[in-house]
C-alpha positions as CSV (number, residue, x, y, z in Angstrom):
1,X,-38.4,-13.8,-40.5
2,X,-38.2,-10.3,-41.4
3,X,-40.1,-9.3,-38.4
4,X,-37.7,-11.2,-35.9
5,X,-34.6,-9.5,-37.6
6,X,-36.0,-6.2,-37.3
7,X,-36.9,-6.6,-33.4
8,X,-33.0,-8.2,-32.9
9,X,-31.7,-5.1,-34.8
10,X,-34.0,-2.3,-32.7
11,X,-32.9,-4.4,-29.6
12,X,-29.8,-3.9,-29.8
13,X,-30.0,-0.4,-31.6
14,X,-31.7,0.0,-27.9
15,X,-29.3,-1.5,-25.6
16,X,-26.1,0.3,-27.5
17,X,-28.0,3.2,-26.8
18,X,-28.2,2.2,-22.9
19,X,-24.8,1.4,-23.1
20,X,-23.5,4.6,-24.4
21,X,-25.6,6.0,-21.3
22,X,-23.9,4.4,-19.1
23,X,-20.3,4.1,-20.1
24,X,-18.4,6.9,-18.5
25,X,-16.4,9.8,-20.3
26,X,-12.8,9.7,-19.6
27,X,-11.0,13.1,-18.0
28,X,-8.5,14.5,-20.4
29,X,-4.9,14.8,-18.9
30,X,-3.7,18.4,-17.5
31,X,0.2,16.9,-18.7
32,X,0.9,14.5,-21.0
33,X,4.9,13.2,-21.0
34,X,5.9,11.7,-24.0
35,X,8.8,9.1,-24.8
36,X,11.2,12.1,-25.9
37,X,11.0,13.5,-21.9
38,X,10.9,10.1,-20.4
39,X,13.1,8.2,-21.9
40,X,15.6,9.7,-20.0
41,X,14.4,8.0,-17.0
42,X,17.1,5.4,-15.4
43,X,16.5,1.5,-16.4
44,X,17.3,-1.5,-14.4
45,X,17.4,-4.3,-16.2
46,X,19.2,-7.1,-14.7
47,X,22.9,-6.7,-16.3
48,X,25.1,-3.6,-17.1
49,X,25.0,-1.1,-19.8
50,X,27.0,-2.3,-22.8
51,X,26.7,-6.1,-21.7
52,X,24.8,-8.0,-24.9
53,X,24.0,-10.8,-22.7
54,X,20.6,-11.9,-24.0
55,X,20.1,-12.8,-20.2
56,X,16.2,-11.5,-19.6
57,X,15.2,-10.4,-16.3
58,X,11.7,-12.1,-16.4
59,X,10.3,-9.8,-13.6
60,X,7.9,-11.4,-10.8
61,X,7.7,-9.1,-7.7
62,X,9.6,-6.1,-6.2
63,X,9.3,-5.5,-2.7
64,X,10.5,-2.2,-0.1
65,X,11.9,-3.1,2.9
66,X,12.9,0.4,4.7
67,X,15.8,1.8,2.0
68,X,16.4,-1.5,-0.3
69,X,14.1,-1.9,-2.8
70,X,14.3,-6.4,-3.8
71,X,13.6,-7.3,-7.7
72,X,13.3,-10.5,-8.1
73,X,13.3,-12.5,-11.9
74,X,14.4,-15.5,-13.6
75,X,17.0,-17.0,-11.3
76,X,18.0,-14.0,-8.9
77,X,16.8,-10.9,-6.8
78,X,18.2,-7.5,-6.9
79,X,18.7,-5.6,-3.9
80,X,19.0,-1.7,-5.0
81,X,20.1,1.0,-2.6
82,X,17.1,4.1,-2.5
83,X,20.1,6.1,-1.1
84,X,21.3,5.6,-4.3
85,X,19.7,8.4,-6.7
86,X,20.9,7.2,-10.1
87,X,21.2,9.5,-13.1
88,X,21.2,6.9,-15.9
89,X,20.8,3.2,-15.0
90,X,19.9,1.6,-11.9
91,X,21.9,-0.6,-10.2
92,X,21.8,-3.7,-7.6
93,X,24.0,-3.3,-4.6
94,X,23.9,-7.3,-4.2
95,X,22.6,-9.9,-5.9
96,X,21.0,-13.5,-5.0
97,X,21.6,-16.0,-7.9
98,X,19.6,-19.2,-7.4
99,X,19.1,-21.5,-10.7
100,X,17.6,-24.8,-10.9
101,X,20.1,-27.9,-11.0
102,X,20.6,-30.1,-14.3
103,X,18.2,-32.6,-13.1
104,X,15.6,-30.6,-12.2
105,X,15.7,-28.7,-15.8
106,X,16.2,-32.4,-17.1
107,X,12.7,-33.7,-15.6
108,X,10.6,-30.5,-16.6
109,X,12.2,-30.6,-20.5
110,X,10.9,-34.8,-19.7
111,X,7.3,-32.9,-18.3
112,X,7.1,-31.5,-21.8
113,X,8.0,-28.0,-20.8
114,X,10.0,-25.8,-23.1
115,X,13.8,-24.7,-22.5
116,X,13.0,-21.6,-21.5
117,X,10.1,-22.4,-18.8
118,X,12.6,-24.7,-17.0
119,X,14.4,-21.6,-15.3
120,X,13.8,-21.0,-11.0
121,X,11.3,-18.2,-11.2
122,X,11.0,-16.3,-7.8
123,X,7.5,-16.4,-7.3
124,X,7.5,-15.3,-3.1
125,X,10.2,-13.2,-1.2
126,X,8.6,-12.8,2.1
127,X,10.8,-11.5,5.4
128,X,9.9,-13.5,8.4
129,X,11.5,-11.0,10.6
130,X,13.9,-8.4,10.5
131,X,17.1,-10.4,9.4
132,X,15.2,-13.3,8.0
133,X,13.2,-13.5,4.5
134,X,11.8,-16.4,3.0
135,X,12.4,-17.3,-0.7
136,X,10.4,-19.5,-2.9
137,X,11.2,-20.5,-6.6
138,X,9.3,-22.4,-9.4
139,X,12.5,-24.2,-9.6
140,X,11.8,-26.2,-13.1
141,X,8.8,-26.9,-12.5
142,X,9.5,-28.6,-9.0
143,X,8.7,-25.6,-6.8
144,X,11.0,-25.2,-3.5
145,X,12.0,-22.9,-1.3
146,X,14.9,-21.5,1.1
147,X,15.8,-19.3,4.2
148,X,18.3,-16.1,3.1
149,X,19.8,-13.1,5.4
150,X,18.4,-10.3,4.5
151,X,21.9,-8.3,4.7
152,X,23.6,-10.4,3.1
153,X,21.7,-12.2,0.8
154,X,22.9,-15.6,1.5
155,X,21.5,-19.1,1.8
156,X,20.4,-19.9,5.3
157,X,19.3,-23.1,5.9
158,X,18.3,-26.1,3.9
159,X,15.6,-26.2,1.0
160,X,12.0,-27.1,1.9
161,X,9.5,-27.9,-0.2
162,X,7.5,-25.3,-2.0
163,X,4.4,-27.0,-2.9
164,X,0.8,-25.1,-1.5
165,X,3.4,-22.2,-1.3
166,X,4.2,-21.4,-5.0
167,X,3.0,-22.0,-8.1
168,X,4.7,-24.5,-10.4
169,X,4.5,-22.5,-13.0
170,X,5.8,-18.8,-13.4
171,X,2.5,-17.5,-15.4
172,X,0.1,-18.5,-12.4
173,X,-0.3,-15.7,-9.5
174,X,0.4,-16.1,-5.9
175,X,0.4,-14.2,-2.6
176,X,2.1,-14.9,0.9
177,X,2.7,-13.5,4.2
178,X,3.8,-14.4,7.9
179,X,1.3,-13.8,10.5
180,X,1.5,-14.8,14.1
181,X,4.8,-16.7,12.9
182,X,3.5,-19.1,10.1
183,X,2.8,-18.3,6.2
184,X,-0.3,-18.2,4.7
185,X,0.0,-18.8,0.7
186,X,-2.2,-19.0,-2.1
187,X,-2.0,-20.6,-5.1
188,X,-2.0,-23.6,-7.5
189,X,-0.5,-26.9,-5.5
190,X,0.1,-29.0,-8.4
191,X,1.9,-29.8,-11.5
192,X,-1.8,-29.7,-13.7
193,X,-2.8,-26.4,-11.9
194,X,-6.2,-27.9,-11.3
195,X,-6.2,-27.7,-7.4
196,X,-6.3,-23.8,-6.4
197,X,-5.2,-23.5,-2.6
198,X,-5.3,-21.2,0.3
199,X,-3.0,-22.5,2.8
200,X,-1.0,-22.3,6.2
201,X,2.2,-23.5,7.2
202,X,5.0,-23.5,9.6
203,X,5.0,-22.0,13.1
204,X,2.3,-24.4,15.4
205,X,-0.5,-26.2,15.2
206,X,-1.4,-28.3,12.0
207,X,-0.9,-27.4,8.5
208,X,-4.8,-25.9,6.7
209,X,-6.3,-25.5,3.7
210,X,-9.4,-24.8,1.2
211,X,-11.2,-27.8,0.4
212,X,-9.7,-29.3,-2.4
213,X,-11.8,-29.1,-5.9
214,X,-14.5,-27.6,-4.4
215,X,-15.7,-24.8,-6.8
216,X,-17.9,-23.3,-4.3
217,X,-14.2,-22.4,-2.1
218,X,-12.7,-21.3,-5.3
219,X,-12.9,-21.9,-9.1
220,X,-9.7,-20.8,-11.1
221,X,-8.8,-18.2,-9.1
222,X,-6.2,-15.4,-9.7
223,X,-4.7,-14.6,-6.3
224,X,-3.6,-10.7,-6.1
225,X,-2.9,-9.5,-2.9
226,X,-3.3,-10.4,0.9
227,X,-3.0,-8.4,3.9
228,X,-2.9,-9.3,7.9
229,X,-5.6,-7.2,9.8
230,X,-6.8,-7.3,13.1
231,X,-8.0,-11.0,14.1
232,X,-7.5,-12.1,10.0
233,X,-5.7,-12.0,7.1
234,X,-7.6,-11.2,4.0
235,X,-7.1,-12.5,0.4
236,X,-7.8,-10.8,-2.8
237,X,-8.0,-12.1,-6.1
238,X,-10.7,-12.4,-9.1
239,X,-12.3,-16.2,-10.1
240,X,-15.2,-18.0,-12.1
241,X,-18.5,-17.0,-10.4
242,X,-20.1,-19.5,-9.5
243,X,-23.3,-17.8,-8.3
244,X,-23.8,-16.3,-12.1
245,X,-22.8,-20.1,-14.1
246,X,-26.0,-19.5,-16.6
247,X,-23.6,-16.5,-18.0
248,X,-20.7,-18.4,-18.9
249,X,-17.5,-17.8,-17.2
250,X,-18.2,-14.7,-15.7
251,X,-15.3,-13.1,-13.6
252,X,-15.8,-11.8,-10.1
253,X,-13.5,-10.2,-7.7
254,X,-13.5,-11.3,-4.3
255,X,-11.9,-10.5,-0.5
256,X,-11.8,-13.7,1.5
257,X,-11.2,-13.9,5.0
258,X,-9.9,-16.2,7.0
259,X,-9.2,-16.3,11.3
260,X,-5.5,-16.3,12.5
261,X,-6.1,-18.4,15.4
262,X,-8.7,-20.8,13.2
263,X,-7.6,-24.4,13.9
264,X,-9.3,-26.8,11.7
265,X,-12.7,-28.4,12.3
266,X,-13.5,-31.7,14.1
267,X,-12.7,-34.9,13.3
268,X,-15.9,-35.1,11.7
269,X,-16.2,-32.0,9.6
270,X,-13.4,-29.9,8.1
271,X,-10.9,-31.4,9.5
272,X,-7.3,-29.6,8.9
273,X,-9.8,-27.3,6.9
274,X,-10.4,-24.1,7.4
275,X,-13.4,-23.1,10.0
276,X,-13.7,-19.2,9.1
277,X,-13.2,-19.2,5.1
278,X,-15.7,-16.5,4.2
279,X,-15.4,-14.5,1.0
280,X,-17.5,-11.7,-1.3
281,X,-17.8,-9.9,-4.2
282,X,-15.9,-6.5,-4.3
283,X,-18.8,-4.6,-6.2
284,X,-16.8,-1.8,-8.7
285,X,-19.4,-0.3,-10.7
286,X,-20.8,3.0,-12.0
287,X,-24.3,3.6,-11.1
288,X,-27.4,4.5,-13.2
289,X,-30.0,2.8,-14.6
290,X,-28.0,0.2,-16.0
291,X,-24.9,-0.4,-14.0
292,X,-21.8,-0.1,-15.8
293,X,-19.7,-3.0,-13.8
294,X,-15.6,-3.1,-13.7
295,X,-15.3,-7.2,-12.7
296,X,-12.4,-8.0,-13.1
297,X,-10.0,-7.0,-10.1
298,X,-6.2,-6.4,-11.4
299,X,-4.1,-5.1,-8.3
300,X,-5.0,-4.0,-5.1
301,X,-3.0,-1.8,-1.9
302,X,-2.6,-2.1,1.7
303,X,-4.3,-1.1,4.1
304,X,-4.0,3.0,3.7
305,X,-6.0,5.6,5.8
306,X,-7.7,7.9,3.4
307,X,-10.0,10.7,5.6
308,X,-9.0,8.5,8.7
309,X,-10.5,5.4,7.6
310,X,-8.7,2.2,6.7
311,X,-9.1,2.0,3.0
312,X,-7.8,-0.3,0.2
313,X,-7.7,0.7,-3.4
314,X,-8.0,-1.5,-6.4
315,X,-7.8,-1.3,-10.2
316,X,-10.5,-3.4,-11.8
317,X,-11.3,-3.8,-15.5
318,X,-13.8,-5.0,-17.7
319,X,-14.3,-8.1,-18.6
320,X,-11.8,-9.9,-21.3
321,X,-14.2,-10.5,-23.9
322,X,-16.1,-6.8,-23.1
323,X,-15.8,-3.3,-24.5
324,X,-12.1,-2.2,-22.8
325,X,-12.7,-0.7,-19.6
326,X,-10.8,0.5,-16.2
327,X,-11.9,1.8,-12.9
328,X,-10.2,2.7,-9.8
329,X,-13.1,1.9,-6.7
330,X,-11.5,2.0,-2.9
331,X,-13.3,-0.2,-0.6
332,X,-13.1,0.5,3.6
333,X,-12.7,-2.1,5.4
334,X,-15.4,-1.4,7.9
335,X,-17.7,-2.2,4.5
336,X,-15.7,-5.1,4.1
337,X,-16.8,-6.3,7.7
338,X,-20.5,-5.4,7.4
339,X,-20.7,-7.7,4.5
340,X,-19.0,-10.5,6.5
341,X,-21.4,-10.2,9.0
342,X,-24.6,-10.1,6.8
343,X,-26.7,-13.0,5.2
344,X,-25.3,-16.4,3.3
345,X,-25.8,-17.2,-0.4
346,X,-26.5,-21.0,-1.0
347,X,-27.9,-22.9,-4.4
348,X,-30.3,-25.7,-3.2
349,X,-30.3,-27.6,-5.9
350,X,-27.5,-27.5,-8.7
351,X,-30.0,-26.1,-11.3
352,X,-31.7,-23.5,-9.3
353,X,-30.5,-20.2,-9.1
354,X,-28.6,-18.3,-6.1
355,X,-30.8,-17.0,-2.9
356,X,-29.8,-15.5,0.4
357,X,-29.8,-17.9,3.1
358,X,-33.0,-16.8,5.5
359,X,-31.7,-15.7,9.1
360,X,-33.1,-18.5,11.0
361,X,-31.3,-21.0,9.3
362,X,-28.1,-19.8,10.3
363,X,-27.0,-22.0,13.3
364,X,-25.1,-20.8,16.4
365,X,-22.2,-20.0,16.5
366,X,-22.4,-18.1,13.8
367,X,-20.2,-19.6,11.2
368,X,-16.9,-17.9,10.0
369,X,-16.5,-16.5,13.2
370,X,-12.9,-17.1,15.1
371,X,-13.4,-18.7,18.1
372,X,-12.7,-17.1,21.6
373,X,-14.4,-13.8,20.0
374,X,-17.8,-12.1,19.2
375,X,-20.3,-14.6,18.7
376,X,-18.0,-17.6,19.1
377,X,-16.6,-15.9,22.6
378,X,-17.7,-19.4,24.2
379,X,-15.3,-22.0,22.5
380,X,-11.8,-21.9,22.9
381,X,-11.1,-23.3,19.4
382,X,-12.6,-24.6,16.0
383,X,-12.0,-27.5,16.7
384,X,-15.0,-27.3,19.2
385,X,-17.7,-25.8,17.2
386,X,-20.4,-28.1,16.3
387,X,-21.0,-30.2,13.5
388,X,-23.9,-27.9,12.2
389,X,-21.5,-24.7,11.9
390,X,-19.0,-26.3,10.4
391,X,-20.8,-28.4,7.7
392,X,-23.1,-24.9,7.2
393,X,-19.7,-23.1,6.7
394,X,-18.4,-26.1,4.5
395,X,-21.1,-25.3,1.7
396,X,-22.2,-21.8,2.3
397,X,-18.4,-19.9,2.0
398,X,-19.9,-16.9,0.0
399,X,-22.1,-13.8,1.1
400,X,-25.0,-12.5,-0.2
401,X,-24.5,-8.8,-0.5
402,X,-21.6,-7.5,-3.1
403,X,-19.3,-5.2,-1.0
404,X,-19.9,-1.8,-1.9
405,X,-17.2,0.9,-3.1
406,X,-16.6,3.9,-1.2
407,X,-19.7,6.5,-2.1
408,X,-20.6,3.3,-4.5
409,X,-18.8,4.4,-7.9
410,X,-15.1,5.2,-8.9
411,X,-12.8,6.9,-8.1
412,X,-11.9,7.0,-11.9
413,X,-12.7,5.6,-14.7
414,X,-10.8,4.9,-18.0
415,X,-12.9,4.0,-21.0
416,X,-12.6,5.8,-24.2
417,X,-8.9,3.9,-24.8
418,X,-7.7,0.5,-26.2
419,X,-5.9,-0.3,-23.0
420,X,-6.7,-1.8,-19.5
421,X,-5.1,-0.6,-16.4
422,X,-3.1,-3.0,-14.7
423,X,-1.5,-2.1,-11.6
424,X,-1.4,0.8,-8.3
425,X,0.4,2.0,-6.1
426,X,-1.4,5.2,-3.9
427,X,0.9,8.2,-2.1
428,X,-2.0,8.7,0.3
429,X,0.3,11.5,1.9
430,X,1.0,14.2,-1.0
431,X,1.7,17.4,-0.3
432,X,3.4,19.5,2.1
433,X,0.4,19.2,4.5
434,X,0.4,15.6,3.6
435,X,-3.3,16.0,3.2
436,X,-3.7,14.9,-0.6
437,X,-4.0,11.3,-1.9
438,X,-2.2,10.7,-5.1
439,X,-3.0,7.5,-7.3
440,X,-0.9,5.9,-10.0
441,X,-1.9,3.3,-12.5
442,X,-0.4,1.4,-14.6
443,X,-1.7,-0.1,-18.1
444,X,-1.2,-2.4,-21.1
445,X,0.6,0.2,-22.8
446,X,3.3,1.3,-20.8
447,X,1.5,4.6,-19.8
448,X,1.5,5.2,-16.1
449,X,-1.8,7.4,-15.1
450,X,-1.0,9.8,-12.4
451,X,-4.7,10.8,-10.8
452,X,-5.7,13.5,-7.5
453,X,-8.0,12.0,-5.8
454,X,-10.2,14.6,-3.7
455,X,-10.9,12.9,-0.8
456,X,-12.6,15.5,1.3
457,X,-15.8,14.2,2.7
458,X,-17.9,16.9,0.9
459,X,-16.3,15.3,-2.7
460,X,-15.3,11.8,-1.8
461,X,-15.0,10.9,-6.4
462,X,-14.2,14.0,-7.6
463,X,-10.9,12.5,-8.9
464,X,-8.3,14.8,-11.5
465,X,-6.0,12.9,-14.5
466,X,-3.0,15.1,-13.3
467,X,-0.4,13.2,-15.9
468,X,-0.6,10.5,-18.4
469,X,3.2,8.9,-18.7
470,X,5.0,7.0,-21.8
471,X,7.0,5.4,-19.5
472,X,8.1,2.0,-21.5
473,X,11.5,2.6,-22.8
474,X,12.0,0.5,-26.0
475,X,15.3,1.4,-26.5
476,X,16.5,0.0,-23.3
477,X,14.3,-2.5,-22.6
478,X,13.9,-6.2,-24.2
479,X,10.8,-6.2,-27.0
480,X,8.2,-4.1,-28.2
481,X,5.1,-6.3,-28.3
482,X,2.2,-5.7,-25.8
483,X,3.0,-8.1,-23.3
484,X,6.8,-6.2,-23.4
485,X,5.0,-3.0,-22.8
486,X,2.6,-3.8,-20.0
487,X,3.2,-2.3,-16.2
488,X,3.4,-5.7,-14.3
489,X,4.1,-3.4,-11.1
490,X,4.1,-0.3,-9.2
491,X,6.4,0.1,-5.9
492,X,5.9,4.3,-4.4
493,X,9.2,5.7,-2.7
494,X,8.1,8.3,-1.2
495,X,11.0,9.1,0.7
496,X,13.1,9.5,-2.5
497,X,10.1,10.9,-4.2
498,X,10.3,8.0,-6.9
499,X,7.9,5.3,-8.6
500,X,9.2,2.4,-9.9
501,X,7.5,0.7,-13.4
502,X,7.9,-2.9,-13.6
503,X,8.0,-4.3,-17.0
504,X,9.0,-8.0,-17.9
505,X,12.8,-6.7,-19.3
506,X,13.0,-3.8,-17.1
507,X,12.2,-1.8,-14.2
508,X,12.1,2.3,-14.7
509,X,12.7,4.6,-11.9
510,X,10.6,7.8,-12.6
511,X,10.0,10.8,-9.7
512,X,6.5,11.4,-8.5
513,X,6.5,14.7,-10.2
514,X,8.0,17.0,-13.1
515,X,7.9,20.7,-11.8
516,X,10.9,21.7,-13.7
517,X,8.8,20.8,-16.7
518,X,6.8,24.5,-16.4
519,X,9.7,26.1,-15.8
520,X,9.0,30.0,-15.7
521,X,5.6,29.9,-16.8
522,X,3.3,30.8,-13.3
523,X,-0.1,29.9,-15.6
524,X,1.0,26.6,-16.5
525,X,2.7,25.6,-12.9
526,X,-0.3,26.4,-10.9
527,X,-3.1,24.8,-13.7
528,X,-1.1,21.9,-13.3
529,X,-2.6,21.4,-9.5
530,X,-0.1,19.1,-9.0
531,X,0.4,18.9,-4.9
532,X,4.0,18.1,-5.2
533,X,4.8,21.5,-7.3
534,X,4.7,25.2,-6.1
535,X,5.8,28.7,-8.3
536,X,8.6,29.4,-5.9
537,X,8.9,33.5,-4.9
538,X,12.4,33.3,-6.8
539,X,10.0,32.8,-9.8
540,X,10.0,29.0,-10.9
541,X,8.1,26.4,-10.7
542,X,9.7,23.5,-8.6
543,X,8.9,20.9,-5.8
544,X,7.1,21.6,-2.7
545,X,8.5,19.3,0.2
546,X,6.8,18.2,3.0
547,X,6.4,20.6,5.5
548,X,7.2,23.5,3.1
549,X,4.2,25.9,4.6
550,X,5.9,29.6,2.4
551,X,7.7,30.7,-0.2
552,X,5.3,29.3,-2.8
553,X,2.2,29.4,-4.5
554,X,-0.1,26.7,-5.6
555,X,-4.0,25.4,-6.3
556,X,-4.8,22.1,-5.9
557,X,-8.0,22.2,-5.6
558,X,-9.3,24.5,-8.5
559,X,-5.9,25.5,-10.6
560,X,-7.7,29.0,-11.0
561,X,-5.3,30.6,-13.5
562,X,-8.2,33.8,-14.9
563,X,-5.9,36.3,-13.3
564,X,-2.7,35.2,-14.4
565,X,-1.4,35.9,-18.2
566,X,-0.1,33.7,-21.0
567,X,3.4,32.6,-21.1
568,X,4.2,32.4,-24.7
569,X,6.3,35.2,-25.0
570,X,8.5,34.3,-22.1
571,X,8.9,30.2,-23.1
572,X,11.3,29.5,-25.7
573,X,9.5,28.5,-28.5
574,X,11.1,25.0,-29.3
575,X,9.6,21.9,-28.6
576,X,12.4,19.9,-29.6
577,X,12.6,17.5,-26.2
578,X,16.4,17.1,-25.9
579,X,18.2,16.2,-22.9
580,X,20.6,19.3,-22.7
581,X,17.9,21.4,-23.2
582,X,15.5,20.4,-20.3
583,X,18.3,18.9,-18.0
584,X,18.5,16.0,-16.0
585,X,14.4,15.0,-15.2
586,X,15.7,12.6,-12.7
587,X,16.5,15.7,-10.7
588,X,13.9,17.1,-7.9
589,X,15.4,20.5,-7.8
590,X,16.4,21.5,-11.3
591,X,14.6,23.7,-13.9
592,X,13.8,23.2,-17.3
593,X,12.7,25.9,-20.3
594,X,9.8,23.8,-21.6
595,X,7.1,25.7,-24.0
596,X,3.8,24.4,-22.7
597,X,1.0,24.6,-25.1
598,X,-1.6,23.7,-22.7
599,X,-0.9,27.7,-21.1
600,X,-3.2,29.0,-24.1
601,X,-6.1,27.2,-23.1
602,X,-6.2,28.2,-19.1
């Protein structure tokens, strides 16, 4: 007995030690700005300052169409002006108040819901053109949605029913978009949030979907994002891996993809199913002898070009009952297609483990192809292909091969902290070349991770932790606890030079950069290599614009500062971080007296 506890202790005395190998060091911030600097920031949260109304916003999505940035909560949507710079709260030009009706509430308080989970939560706000945008709401748990101008923000229409196009309850995620003129939605289609769903409606042609309870589709999947590119729209979100079952509930994150022009099967097979449901694992790891992976997939971009290549970046964590971790991996979407196009994974019996499917027993037309192109040129639609593609499609959805990450490890990597990262949002245009990609992140603790990512070919992960943010502003916003402080979601206006934080009370405004912050001190301006700052000729250190080519000085790419002396005897020496001192930090062009204790160590 002594023996076996001996070689269980030197085991894992052994694969700590592997572990420590592989887990990656985290990069120490150039800045840090604390809650004294930002909580200065402006706050939306849902009512006026001074009004006590204990009405919570209950954030669920912002969106940016051109200069009006929509919030939408418990009951309404916000539509703020970004003309609109405000100094100390932000406020909605017009507001859409839609609450569920007494019977409604009455039948979810009868469903054994609480008071307070009987609200019309705005779950999707999706324009279907340019005047046009389509509204759904969890609606007491009786989800429905309507037709509102976008101008205006008034009710168009009547109500239709929201079921396979949001959730029922405001906890569970969703995506949708319009494509081609009908929406594609994914979520949970029912009151027991048993029967996850990827589906399209409206426009022509028959309503589709994912099989129903068919864990090899999906199994208790959290849908993220989903983007319309090329001939499909893809769908990201993180589920129960099915392939890996013998490890518990293991979490993988997955792109499906799915044809626009896919019209069901026949008659026989997949019938008002989808023909072209493909999907694979998006493979965030750091390599070595041990791979350190980053499974679970937390938010995701657009489509960006990054080095001319259409990219999408992601924030992935470790898994929930693992050591904390966070990665940021970017995956092109030419990868994204290789993998589509490579080998099957099947199980051939329910106890035997997961194989690739050999070559020759893939039949023609090659299944999750769209019909009228590539290898499926010959049929005009689905509903043609043969019985064997569609029934091999029907059980073999998934792909062998993980997609890999761009130069197959991350970006960055955050480790050494109690936190996970939550959300991104990428300014893939920084600079006044417009040549630098700019990441931030958001996390459980209200901290909002602003990272340079060196793109150049020759250093595709050489990434730099420019800022870490306190951006969570207790004093404004409802609560304290951790749910309170996590970033929910990051909107970029690049235009105004301003990132909004989503909280669940709140929504902070903050600008992309804080020049003013080094004030006169040359050393500590150009170590900062921050791409939206310059040390002016006048002798400060402010914001570069766009297209700002002279006049300034500034080092992104090393932040060599050997030549250039200390500033402590030109900085005030107070570190007191008061308002009138520093002056407005919602201001691009101001200048602030800041000592900067960071100068003594470049």
């Amino acid at each position: 007995m002594r023996l076996l506890l001996l070689w269980v202790c030197l085991m894992l005395l052994t694969g700590s030690r592997s572990l420590a190998v592989s887990f990656p060091e985290d990069d120490e911030p150039i800045n840090i700005v604390d809650y004294h600097y930002s909580r200065q920031y402006p706050v939306f949260r849902g009512r006026p300052s001074g009004n006590d109304s204990q009405h919570s916003l209950d954030f669920q999505l912002m969106l940016k169409i051109r200069d009006i940035l929509y919030i939408a909560g418990r009951d309404q949507v916000y539509s703020v002006n970004l003309n609109d710079v405000p100094k100390a709260e932000v406020t909605p030009s017009k507001k859409l108040t839609w609450r569920s009706g007494p019977a409604d509430r009455k039948n979810c308080a009868m469903k054994g819901k609480h008071k307070e989970e009987c609200h019309n939560f705005i779950k999707v706000f999706v324009p279907r053109n340019d005047e046009m945008v389509f509204v759904c709401g969890t609606n007491a748990f009786n989800p429905t949605c309507r037709y509102y101008r976008l101008n205006t923000l008034e009710s168009d229409g009547e109500e239709i029913s929201g079921l396979a196009r949001c959730p029922f309850d405001a906890r569970q995620t969703n995506v949708a978009l319009f494509a081609d003129g009908k929406l594609y939605s994914a979520t949970m289609a029912d009151f027991q949030a048993s029967d996850a769903v990827i589906y399209r409606s409206m426009g022509d042609g028959f309503a589709l979907r994912t099989i129903k309870y068919d864990s090899k589709w999906l199994k208790e999947p959290h849908f993220l994002h989903a983007i319309e590119y090329g001939n499909y729209v893809y769908f990201f979100f993180r589920e129960i891996a099915v392939e890996h079952n013998n490890l518990g509930k293991a979490v993988h994150s997955r792109v499906a993809r799915i044809c626009k022009n896919d019209m069901g099967g026949s008659q026989r097979v997949l019938e008002k199913h989808w023909t072209s449901f493909v999907k694979a694992r998006l493979n965030c790891s750091v390599p070595g002898d041990s791979f350190f992976y980053f499974d679970v997939l937390q938010s995701i971009t657009d489509v960006i070009e990054i080095n001319g290549i259409p990219t999408v970046v992601g924030v992935f964590t470790t898994q929930l009952n693992s050591i904390p971790g966070s990665a940021v991996c970017a995956f092109s979407m030419d990868d994204i297609e290789k993998v589509f196009k490579g080998r099957f994974k099947e199980q051939k019996t329910p106890d035997s483990v997961w194989t690739a499917v050999p070559e020759d027993k893939v039949p023609e037309p090659r299944p999750g192809c769209c019909a009228r192109h590539g290898l499926a040129e010959a049929y005009k639609t689905s509903t043609e292909f043969p019985d064997e593609t569609l029934a091999f499609i029907k059980s073999h959805p998934l792909m062998d091969f993980a997609v890999p990450s761009v130069a197959e490890e991350p970006w960055f990597t955050k480790t050494r902290v109690r936190y996970r990262l939550t959300a991104i949002a990428v300014d893939h245009s920084a600079g006044p070349y417009l040549n630098y990609s700019v990441i931030f992140v958001g996390s459980e603790a209200g901290i909002v991770l602003k990272i340079l990512a060196k793109t150049n070919p020759f250093s595709l992960n050489d990434s730099v932790l420019l800022e870490e943010i306190e951006t969570y502003n207790h004093a404004k916003c409802i609560g304290d606890s951790e749910e309170d402080r996590r970033v929910l979601a990051l909107q970029l206006d690049r235009d105004h030079h301003a990132l909004f934080v989503a909280f669940s009370s709140c929504v902070l405004r903050i600008p992309l950069s804080r020049c003013e912050r080094y004030g006169s001190c040359k050393k500590s301006c150009i170590a900062s290599r921050d791409p939206y700052c310059g040390w002016m000729n006048h002798g400060s250190c402010s914001r570069v614009m766009p297209g700002m080519f002279a006049g300034y000085e500034q080092d992104v790419e090393i932040g060599s500062t050997a030549h250039l002396g200390d500033c402590h005897d030109i900085l005030p020496t107070t570190t007191t971080p008061d308002y009138k001192i520093f002056g407005d930090p919602t201001s691009v062009g101001s200048v602030s007296f800041l000592r900067f204790d960071s100068c003594a160590h470049w």
